[in-house]
C-alpha positions as CSV (number, residue, x, y, z in Angstrom):
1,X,0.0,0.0,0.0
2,X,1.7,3.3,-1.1
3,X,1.7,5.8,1.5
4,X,-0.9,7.9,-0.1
5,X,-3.6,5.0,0.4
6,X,-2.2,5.2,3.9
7,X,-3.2,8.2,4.4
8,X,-6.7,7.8,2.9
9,X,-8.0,5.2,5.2
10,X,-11.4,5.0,4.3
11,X,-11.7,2.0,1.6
12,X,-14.8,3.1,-0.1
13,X,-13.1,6.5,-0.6
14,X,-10.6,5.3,-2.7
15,X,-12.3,4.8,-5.2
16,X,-12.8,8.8,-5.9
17,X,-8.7,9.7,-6.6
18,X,-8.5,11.1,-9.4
19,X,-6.5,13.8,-11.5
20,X,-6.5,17.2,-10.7
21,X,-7.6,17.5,-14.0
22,X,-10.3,15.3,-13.9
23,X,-11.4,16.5,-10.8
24,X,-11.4,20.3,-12.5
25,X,-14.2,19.2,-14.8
26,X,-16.8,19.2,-12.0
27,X,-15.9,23.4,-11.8
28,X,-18.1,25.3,-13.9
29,X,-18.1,28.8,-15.4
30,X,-19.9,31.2,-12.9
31,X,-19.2,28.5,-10.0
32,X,-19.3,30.0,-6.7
33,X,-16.3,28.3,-4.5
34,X,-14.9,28.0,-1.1
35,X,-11.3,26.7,-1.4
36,X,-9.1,26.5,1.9
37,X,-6.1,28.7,2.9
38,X,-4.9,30.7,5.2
39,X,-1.7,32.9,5.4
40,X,-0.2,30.4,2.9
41,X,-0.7,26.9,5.0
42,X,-4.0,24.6,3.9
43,X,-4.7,25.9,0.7
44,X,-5.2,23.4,-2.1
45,X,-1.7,22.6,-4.2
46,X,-3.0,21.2,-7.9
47,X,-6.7,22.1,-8.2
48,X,-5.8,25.7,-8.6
49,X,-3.7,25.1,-11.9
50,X,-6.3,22.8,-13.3
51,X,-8.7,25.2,-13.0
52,X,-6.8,28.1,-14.2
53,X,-6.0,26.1,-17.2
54,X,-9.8,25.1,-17.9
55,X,-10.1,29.4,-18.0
56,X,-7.1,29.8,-20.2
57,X,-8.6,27.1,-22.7
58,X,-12.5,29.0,-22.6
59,X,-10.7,32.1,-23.2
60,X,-9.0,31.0,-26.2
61,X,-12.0,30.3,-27.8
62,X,-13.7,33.5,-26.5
63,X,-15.9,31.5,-23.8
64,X,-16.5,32.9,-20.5
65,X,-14.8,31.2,-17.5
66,X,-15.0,32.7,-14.2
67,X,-15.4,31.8,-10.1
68,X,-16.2,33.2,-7.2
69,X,-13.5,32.2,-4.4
70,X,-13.8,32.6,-1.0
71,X,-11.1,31.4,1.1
72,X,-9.9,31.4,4.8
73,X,-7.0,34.3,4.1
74,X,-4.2,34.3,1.9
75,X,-3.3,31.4,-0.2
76,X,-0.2,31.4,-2.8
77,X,1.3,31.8,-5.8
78,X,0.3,28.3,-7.0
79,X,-3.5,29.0,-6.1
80,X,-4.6,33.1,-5.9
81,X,-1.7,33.6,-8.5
82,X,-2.1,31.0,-11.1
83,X,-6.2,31.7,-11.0
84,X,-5.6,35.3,-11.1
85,X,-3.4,35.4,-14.0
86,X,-5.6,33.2,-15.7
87,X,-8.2,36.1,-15.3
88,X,-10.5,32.8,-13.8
89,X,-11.5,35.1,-10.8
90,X,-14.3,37.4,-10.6
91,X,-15.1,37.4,-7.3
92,X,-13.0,37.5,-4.1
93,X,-12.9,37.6,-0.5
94,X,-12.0,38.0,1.9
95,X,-7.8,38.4,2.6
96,X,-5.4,38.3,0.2
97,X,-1.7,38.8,-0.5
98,X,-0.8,37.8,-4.0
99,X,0.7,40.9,-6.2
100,X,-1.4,39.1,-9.5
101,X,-4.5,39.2,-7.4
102,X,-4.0,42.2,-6.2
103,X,-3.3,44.1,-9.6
104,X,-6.4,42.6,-11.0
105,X,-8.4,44.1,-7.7
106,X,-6.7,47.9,-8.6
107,X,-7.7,47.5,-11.9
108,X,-11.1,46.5,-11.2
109,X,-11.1,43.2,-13.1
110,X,-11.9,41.4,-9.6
111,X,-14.7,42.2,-7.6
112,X,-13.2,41.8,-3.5
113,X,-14.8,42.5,-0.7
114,X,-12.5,43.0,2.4
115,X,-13.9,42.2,5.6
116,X,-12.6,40.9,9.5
117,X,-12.2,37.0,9.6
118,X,-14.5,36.4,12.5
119,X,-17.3,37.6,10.4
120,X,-16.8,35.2,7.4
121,X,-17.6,31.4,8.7
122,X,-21.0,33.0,10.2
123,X,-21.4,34.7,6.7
124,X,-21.3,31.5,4.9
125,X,-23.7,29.9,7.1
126,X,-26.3,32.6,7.3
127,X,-26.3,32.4,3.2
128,X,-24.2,35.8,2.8
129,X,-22.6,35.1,0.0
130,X,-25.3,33.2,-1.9
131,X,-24.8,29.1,-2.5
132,X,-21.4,27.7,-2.6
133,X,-21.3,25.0,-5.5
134,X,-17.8,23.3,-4.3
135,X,-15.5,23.0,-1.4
136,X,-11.8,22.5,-2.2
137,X,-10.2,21.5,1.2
138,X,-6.8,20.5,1.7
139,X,-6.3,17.5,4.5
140,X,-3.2,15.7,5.8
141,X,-5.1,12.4,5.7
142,X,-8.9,10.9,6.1
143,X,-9.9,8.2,8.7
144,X,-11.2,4.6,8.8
145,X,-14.7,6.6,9.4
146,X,-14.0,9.1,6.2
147,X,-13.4,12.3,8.6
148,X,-10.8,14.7,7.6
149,X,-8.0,15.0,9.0
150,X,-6.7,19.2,8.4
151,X,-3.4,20.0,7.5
152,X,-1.2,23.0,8.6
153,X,-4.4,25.4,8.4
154,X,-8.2,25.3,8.9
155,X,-9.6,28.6,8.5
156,X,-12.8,28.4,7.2
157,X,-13.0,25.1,6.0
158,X,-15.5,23.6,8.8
159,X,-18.5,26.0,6.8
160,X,-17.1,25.2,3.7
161,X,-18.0,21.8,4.2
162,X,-20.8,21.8,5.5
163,X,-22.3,24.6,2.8
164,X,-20.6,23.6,-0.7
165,X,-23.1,21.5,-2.5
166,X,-20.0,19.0,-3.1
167,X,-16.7,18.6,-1.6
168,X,-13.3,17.9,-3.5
169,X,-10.7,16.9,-1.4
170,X,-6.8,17.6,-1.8
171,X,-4.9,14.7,0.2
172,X,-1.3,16.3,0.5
173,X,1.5,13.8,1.9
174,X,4.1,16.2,1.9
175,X,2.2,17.4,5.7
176,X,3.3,15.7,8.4
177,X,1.3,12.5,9.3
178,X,1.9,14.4,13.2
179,X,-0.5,16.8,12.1
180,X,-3.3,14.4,13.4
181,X,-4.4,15.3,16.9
182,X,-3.5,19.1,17.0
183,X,-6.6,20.5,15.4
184,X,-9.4,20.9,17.8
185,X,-12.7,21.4,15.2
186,X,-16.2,23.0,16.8
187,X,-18.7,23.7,14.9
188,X,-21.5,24.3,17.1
189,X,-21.2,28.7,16.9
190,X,-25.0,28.4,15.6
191,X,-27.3,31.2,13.8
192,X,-29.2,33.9,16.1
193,X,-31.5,33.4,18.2
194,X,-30.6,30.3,19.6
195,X,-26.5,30.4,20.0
196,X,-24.8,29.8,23.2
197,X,-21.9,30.4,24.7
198,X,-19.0,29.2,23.3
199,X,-17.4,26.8,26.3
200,X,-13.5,28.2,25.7
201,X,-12.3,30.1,29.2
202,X,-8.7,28.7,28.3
203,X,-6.6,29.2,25.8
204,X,-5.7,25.7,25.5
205,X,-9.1,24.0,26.2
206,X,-10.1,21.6,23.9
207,X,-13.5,21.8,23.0
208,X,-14.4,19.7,19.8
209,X,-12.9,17.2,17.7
210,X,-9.9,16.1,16.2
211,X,-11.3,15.6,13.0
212,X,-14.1,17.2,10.8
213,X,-16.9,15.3,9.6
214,X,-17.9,15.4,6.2
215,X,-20.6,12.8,4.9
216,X,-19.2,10.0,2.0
217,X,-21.3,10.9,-0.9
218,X,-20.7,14.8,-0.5
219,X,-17.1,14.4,-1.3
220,X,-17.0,13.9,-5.4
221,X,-13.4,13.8,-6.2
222,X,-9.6,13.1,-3.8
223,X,-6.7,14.2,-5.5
224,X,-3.4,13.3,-4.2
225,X,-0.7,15.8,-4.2
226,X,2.9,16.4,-2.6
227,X,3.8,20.1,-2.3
228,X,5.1,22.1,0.5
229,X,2.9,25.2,1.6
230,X,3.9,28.8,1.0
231,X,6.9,28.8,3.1
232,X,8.5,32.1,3.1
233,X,11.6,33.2,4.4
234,X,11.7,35.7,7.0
235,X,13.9,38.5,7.2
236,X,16.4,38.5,10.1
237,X,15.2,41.4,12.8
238,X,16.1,44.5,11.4
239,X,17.5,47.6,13.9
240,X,14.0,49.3,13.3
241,X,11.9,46.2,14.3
242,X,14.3,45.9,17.3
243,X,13.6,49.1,18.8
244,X,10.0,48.3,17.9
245,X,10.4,44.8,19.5
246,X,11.9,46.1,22.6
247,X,9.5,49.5,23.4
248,X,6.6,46.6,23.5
249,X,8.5,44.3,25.7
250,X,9.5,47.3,28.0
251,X,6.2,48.1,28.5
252,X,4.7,44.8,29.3
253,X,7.5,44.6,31.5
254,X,6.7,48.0,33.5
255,X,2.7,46.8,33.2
256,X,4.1,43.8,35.3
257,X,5.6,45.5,37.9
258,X,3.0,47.5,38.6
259,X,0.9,44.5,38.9
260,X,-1.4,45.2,36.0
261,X,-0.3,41.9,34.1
262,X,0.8,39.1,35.5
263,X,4.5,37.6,34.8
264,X,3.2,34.9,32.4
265,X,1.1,38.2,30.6
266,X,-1.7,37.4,29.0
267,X,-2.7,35.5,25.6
268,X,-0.9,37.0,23.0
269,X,-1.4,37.8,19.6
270,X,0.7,38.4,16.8
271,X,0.3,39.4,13.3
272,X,1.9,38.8,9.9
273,X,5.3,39.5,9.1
274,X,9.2,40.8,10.2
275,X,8.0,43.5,12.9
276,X,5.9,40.7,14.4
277,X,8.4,38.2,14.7
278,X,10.9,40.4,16.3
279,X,8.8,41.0,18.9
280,X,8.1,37.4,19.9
281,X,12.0,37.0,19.3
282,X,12.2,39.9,21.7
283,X,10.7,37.4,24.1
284,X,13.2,34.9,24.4
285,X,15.4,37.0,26.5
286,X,12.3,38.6,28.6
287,X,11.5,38.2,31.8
288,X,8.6,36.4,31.5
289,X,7.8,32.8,31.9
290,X,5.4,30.4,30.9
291,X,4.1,32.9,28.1
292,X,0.4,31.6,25.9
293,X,0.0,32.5,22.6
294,X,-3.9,33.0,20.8
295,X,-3.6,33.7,17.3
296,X,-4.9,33.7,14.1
297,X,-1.5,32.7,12.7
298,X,1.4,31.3,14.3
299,X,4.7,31.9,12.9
300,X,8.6,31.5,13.8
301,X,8.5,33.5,16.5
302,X,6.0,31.9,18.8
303,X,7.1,29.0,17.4
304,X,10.2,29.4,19.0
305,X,9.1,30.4,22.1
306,X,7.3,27.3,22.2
307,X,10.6,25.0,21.7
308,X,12.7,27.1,24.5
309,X,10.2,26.2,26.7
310,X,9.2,30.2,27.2
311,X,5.8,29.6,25.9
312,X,3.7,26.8,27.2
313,X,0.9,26.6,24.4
314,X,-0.3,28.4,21.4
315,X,-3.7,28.1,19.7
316,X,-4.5,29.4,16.4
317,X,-5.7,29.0,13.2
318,X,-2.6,28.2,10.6
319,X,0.9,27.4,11.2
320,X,3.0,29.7,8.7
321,X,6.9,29.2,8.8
322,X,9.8,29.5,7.3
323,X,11.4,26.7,5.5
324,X,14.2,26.8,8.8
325,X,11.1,27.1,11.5
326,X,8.9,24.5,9.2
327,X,12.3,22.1,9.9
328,X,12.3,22.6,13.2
329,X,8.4,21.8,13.4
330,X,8.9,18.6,11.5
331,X,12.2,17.8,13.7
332,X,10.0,18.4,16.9
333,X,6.3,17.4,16.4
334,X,6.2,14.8,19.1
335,X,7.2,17.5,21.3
336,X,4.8,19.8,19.9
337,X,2.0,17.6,19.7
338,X,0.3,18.9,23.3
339,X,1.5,22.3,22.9
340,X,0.0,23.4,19.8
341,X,-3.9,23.0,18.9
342,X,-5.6,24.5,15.3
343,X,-9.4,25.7,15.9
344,X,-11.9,27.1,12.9
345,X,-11.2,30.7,12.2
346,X,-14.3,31.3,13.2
347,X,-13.1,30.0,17.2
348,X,-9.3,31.7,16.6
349,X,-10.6,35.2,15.8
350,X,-13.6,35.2,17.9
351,X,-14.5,38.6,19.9
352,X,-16.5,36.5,22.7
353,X,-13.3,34.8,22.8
354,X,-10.8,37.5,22.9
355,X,-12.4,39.9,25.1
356,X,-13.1,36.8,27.7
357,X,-9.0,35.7,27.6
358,X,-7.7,38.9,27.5
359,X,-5.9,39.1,24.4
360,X,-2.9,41.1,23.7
361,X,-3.1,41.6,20.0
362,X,0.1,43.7,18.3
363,X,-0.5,44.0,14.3
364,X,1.3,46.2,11.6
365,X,-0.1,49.2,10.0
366,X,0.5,51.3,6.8
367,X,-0.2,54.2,8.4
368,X,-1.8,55.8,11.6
369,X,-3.1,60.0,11.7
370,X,-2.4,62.0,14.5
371,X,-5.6,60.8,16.3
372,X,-4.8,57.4,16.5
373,X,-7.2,56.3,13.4
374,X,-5.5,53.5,11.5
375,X,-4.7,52.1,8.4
376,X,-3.9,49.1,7.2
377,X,-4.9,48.2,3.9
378,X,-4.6,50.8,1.3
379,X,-2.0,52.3,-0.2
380,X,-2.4,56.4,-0.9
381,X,-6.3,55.6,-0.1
382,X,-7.1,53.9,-3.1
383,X,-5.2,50.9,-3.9
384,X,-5.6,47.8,-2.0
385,X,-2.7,45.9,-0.4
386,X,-3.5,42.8,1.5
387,X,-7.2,43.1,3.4
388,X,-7.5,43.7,7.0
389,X,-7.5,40.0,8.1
390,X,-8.1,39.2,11.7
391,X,-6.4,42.6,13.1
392,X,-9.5,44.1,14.1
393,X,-11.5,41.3,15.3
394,X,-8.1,41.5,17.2
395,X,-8.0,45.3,18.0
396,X,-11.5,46.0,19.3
397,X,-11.7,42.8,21.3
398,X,-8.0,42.3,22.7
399,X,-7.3,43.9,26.4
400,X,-4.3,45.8,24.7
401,X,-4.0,46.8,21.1
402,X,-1.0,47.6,19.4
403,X,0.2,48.9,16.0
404,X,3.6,48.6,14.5
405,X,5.3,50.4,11.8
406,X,8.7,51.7,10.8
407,X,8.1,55.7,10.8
408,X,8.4,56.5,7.4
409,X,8.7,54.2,3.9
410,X,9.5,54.4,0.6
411,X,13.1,56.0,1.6
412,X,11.2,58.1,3.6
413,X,9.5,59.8,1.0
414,X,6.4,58.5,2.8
415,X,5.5,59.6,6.9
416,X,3.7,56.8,8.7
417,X,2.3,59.2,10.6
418,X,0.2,62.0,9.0
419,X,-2.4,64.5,9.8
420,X,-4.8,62.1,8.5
421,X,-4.9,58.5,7.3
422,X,-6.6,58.0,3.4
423,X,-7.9,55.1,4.9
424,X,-10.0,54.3,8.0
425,X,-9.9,50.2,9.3
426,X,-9.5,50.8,13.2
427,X,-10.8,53.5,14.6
428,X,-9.3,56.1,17.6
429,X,-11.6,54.2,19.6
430,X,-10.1,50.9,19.4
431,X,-6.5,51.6,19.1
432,X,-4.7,52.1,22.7
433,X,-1.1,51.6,21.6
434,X,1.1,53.6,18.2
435,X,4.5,52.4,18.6
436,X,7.4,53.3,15.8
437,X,11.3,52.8,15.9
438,X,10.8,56.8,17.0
439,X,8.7,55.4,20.2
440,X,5.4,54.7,21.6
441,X,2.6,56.8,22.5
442,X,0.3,55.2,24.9
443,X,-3.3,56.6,23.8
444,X,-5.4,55.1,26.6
445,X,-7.2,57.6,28.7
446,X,-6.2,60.6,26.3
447,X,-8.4,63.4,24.2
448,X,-7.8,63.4,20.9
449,X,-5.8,66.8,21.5
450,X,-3.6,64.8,24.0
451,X,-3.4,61.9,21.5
452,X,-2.2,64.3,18.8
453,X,1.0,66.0,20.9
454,X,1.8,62.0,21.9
455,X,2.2,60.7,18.8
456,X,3.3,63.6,16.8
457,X,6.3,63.9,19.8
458,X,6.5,59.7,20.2
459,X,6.3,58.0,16.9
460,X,6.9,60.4,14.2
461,X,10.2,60.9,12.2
462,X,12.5,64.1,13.0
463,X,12.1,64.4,8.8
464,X,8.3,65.5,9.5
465,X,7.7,66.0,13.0
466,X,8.3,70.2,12.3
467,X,5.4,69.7,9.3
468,X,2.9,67.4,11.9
469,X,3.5,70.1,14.6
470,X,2.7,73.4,12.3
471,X,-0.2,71.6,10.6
472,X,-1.9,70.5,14.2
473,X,-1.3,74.1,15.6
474,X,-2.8,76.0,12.3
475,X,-5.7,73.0,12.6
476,X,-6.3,74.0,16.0
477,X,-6.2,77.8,15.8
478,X,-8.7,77.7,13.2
479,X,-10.9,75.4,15.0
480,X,-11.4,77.4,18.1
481,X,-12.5,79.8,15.5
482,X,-15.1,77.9,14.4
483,X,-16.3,76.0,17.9
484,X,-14.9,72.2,16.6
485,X,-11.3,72.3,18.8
486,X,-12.4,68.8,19.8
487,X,-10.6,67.0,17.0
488,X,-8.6,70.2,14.9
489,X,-8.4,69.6,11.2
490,X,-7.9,71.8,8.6
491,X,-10.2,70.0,5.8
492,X,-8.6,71.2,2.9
493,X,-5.3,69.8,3.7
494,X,-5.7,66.6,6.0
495,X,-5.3,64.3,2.9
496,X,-2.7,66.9,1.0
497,X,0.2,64.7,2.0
498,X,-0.9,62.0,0.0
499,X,-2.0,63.9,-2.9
500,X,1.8,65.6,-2.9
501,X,2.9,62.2,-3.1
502,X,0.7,61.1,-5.4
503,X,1.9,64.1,-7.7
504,X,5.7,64.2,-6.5
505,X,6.8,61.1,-4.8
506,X,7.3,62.7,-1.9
507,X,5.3,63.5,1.1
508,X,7.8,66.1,2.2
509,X,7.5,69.8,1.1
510,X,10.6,70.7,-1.0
């Protein structure tokens, strides 16, 4: 028995492998899909390219071809990218990171809708997004009983399950056979009026199953594939995201001695990318013990934590490493097997969930105004980047919120911090922490006058601080003149920044 019938070990199953080209025939123009992924772990490795090719053949011959695809978060290159380029998607939602996906968004040949995470499972269920015609759901292996078995991410594929008329199933050997045991799958969230609590007080309870359920004749098509995830590389800690790393870790540190957190802290969360990791590698020489992480994703950092014994457990959604960090998950997975557990995205971002543990949440920004209003998803207002993910499921919810980003960009022809942002995704009312390589400034407790001298003083670059101050100080005098001092702007030129930059490339007045 080869060890992909191994890892199917349901004998009537079997009988549905088949080619990912084969299995591509039951897609259909107009099609409205759920396919699994999330921050580049889970997402399906050979349907994609099938697919794409079915569009590129219909487009030849001047046929139509096009899906809706809604997925957990980001997938990769060899699913978003190869569908986008084939111009095969029309519809998308709801995170994304793919530069061909993207550009087809900016040019409008995609329809997206961004939205938080915790909001899409219920979505799905409540009939949101219309009928889904297929599921395309990656699993490390199927049981004896035909349940799935997930692989490095779960995101949303619990709903997608259940609501795809039909179910095509990706069995991937390249994940660890390990994998089995980590992922803890509830499904019992419910629709209005009659939901109940969700029974998580831990961040390490278990509170459904192992595996996910999916009934025999739903699932039309297995394809067997052998391909890594989207295992990127991260860049080494940078001096910026050091002094970003360590204002945060000074902090919680003070917070501790004044007895507002205990020494283990509380759940932490941790978003996407370089600034993110060099905070949890801040960690490892902090002096805190027994640390617990509750993410969306979890990533090098925490994963390392986890192996020097800093961190006791981490729940989340996806595992996303690098190739080195993915090594030393294989390398340690015994080890790892009770310390790690993999919920629905609709349990990982949840905001009964987070506000009951206490969340920590720290997530990167493009850019934050004066006020504390943030942005983090388009570029000069206008073009979209990535989405906004789970950061303000994570934001609004967490007992601290912060956001992270180098003080300027693009050579520093670009401030991070302006008068205001071109873009609102988390309001002044939800943000409590801005924290730049310049410093932090701790917006809990503060006007919006009081917020404005903080971070203009704390977090912005020498190169524009002069510019932040002289705007603020007109804003206000000409406020008072017209009764609205509460929050001064002068409307004509809070957005003139980005339109200088728009027209000059720089930000800065020459």
């Amino acid at each position: 028995m080869t060890n992909a019938h191994e890892r199917i070990r349901h004998e009537g199953l079997r009988s549905k492998i088949m080619t990912a080209e084969q299995a591509a025939e039951f897609v259909k123009d107009g099609m409205n899909l759920a396919i699994t992924g999330f921050t580049g772990a889970g997402y399906p490795k050979a349907l994609p390219t099938a697919i794409a090719n079915k569009a590129k053949e219909a487009h030849a011959k001047g046929e139509s071809f096009g899906i809706g695809m809604v997925t957990g978060a980001s997938t990769a290159p060899e699913c978003d990218g190869v569908l986008a380029e084939a111009n095969a998607i029309t519809f998308r939602s709801p995170f994304q990171s793919d530069p061909t996906l993207r550009n087809n968004i900016n040019a409008g040949k995609t329809a997206y809708q961004d939205m938080h995470l915790s909001h899409v499972e219920q979505q799905m269920r409540q009939g949101f997004y219309g009928k889904f015609d297929i599921a395309i759901v990656e699993a490390s292996g199927i049981t004896e009983e035909g349940d799935l078995i997930f692989a490095m991410g779960i995101g949303h594929a619990v709903e997608a399950i259940k609501n795809a008329e039909k179910v095509i199933v990706e069995v991937n050997t390249a994940q660890n056979a390990g994998l089995e045991g980590m992922h803890d799958v509830y499904d019992e969230v419910g629709l209005p009026p009659f939901r109940k609590p969700i029974p998580l007080v831990g961040a390490f309870d278990r509170i459904g199953s192992p595996y996910m359920k999916c009934p025999a004749d739903k699932i039309v098509a297995i394809v067997l594939t052998n391909g890594g995830d989207r295992n990127s590389k991260f860049a080494d800690p940078d001096e910026t995201s050091m002094k970003i790393a360590a204002q945060i870790i000074d902090f919680l540190d003070h917070e501790v001695k004044a007895g507002r957190l205990p020494k283990s802290l509380l759940p932490l969360q941790s978003g996407v990318g370089n600034v993110a990791n060099a905070v949890m590698a801040g960690l490892l020489d902090a002096p805190f013990e027994d640390l617990v992480g509750y993410t969306e994703v979890l990533q090098d950092g925490m994963l390392d934590l986890i192996l020097a014994k800093k961190m006791k457990y981490a729940s989340a959604t996806a595992l996303s490493f690098s190739p080195d960090a993915l090594q030393r998950f294989n390398d340690n997975i015994e080890f790892l097997r009770d310390k790690l557990i993999l919920r629905p995205m609709e349990i990982s971002n949840n905001p009964e969930i987070i506000r009951r543990l206490g969340v920590i949440g720290m997530n990167a920004m493009i850019e934050a105004d004066i006020y504390g209003n943030v942005n983090s998803t388009h570029v000069m207002g206008t073009k979209m980047m990535n989405g906004i993910g789970g950061s303000g499921d994570f934001t609004r919810n967490g007992f601290f919120s912060f956001y992270v980003s180098p003080s300027t960009a693009k050579g520093g022809a670009i401030s991070s911090i302006e008068p205001l942002v071109s873009h609102h995704d988390h309001t002044e009312h939800d943000v409590m922490f801005i924290v730049t390589e310049q410093g932090m400034a701790d917006l809990r407790g503060k006007s919006p006058k009081q917020r404005a001298k903080l971070i203009i003083e704390n977090c912005s670059h020498p190169d524009y601080r002069d510019m932040l101050r002289d705007y603020y100080e007109r804003a206000e005098a000409l406020s008072a003149k017209n009764g609205g001092v509460h929050t001064p702007h002068i409307l004509l030129e809070a957005l003139s920044w980005h339109q200088r930059f728009v027209e000059t490339g720089d930000m800065r007045i020459k």
